[in-house]
Every structure is written in C-alpha cells, then in structure tokens.
C-alpha positions as CSV (number, residue, x, y, z in Angstrom):
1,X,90.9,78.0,44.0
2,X,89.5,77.8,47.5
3,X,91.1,79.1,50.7
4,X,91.9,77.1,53.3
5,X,90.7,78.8,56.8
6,X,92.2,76.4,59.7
7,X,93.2,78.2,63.0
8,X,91.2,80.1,65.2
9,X,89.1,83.2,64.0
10,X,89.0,86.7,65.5
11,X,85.8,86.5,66.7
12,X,86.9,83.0,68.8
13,X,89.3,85.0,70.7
14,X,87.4,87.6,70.9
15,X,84.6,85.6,72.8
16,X,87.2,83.7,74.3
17,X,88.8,87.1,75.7
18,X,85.0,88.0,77.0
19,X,84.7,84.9,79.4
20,X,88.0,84.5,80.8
21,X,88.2,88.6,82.1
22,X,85.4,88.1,84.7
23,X,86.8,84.2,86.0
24,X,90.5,86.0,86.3
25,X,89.2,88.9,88.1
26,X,87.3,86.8,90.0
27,X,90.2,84.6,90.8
28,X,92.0,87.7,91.6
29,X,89.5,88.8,93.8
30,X,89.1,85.3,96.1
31,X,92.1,85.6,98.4
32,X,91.7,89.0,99.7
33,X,88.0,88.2,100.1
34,X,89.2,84.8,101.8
35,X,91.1,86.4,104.0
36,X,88.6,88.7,105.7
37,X,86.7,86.2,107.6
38,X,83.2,86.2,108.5
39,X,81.4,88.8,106.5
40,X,80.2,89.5,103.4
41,X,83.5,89.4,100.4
42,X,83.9,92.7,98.9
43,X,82.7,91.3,95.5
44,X,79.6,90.3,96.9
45,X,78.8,93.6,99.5
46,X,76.7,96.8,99.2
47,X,79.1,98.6,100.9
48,X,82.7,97.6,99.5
49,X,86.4,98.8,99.6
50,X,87.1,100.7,96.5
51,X,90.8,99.9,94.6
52,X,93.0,103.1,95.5
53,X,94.9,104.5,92.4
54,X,97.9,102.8,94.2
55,X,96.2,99.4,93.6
56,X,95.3,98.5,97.2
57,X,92.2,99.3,98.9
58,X,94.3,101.7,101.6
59,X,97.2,103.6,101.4
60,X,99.5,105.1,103.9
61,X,102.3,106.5,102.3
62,X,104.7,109.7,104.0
63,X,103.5,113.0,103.8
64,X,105.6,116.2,103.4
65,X,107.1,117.2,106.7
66,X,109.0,115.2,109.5
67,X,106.7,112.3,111.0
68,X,103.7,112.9,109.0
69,X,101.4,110.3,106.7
70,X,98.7,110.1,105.0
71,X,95.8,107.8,104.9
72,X,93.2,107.2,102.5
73,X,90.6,104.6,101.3
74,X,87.7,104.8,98.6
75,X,84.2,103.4,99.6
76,X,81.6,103.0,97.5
77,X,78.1,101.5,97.4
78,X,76.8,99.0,95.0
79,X,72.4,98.8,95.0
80,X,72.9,95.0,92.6
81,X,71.2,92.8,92.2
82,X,68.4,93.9,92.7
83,X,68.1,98.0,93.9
84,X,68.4,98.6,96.9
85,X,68.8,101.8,98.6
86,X,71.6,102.7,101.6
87,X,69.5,101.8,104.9
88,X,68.1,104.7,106.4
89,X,69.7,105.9,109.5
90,X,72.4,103.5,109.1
91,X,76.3,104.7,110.5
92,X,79.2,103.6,108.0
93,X,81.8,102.9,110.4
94,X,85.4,102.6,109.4
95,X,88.2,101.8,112.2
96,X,92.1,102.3,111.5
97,X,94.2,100.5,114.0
98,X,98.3,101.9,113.4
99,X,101.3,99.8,114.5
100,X,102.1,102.6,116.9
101,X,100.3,106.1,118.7
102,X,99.6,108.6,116.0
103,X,98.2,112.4,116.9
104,X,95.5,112.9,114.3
105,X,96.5,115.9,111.9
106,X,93.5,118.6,113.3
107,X,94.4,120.0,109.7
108,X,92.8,117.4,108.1
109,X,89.5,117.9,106.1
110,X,87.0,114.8,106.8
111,X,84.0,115.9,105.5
112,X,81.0,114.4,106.9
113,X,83.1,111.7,108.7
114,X,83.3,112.3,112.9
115,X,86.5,111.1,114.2
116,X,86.9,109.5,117.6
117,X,88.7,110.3,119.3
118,X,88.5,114.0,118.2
119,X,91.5,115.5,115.7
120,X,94.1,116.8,117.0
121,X,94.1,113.6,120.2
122,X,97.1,110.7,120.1
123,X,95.8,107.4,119.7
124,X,96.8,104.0,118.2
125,X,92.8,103.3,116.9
126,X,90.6,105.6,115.3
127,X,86.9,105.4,114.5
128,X,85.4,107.1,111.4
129,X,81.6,107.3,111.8
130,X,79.5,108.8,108.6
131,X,75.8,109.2,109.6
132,X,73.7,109.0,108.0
133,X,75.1,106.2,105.5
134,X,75.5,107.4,102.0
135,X,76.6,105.7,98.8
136,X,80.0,106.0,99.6
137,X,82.9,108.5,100.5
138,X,86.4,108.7,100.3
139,X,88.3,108.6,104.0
140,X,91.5,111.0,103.6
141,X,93.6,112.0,106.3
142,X,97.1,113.1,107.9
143,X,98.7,111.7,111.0
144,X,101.9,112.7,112.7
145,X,103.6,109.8,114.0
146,X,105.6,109.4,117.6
147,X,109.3,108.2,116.1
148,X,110.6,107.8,112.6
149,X,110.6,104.4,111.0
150,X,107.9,101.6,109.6
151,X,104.1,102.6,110.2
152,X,101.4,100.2,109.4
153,X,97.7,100.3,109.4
154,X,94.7,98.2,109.4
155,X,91.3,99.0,108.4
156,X,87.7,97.9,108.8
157,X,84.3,98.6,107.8
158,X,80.8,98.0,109.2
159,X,77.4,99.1,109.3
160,X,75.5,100.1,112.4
161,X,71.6,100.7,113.0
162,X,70.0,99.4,110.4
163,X,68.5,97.9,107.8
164,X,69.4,94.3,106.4
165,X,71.9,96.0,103.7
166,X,75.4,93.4,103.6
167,X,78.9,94.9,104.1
168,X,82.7,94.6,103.8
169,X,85.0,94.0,106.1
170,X,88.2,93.6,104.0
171,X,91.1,94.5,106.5
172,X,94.1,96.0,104.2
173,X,97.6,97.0,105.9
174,X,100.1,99.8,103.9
175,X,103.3,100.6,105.3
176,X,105.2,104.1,105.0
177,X,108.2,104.8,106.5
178,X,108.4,108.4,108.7
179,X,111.4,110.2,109.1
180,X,111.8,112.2,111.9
C-alpha cells in the first residue's frame, strides 16, 4: 500500500518561513525610514537608532518624583557590508528638542556624552556630543519639567568631522505625562 503525500511538507514552510521574515521586517522597517527625509534609513546606516526594550527607538516615560522624566535611546554602530571602522575624530551628535523648557537633571550620569547646554541649565533643545565617535552608546537621562501635563520629544542624530561613514537621522517622538 503506498502513502499518499499531497499538501505541503515541513521543510516548504520552513523555507517559506526563512524568506518572508527579512521582506516583513523590511516592510516594517520602510515607513519610519520614509519618514526621516534626506539621509541615510536606519536599515541602511553605520550609525543607526537602536529598538528600546519599549519598542521605539526613544523613550520618555515619568520618572519618580513630581515633574521629572526620563529619556533614553540605544545607538549602535554597524561596520556592513564591507568593514569599516567608526571615522576617526568624528563627534556623534544627538539633539532632543522637548515640547516645552526642561532643566536638565545635573544628577544624571552621561558618560562620555557632553551636554549643551551644561546639566543642571533650562532649555527646550539639548545637544549630546560623544567625541571621539565610538561604536555606539546608550543616551540616558532625567529632566524636570516646567508644569505637569503631556511632554514630547524629538530626536536626531548626525556625524560631524569626518570621514565618509553614512548616518541616521530617524526623528522619534515619546510622550509622558508629568505631574506636578
């Protein structure tokens, strides 16, 4: 008696599975890449935005205590195709705009990243600088914000000084909401 074996096999899928997870990621990936604009889509860049644990490529959520947030963001550095190093003497630069003044939480531990203007000053911008460039950092830090309600931010990324290395500018906007 023979067995009849019509349908698909396990190994079909299986290959099937293997294509379509890169074309849906990639699909996934378009529209925030779409949106930036002019440069380089975080797919394709050296330097690129990094998916938070909270699935966005920033977060702002309330921190403990009155008007205070916190922001963070994950960049890393990809050397594909073919290797290539960070440029040397390059600045990663990485500017958060807020939807309203925010004092910069002197606190806060930043690492190699320089902060202008300084911590512990009010401002609606501030600019990250991480010289020299490295293969990536996380950017982690707590504001205090003016009044209680909605907070947004904004954040881009660019390379300064050097080198022909591509990067990301994927502006991403979280919203907390501060209590006073």
């Amino acid at each position: 008696m023979t067995q009849d074996n019509r349908g698909i096999s396990r190994r079909t899928v299986m290959k099937g599975a293997a294509w379509s997870v890169p074309v849906i990621a990639a699909a996934v990936a378009l529209p925030m890449a779409a949106a930036s604009g002019a440069n380089t889509s975080n797919d394709l860049a050296n330097y690129y935005w990094d998916a938070e644990a909270q699935g966005g490529y920033t977060a702002l959520v309330p921190a403990a205590g009155g008007l205070r947030a916190t922001f963070s963001t994950q960049i890393s550095y990809r050397s594909q195709p073919d290797w290539v190093n960070p440029p040397t003497g390059a600045s990663l630069v990485v500017v958060v705009e807020f939807s309203s003044p925010v004092t910069l939480d002197p606190g806060s531990s930043l690492g190699s990243w320089a902060p202008d203007p300084a911590s512990g000053s009010s401002a609606r911008t501030f600019t990250f600088t991480k010289t020299p460039a490295s293969f990536g950092d996380a950017l982690t830090f707590n504001v205090v914000g003016s009044a209680g309600g909605t907070l947004t931010s904004t954040a881009t990324m660019r390379l300064i000084g050097g080198g022909t290395t591509t990067w990301s500018s994927e502006p991403s906007a979280k919203t907390a909401t501060i209590v006073a």
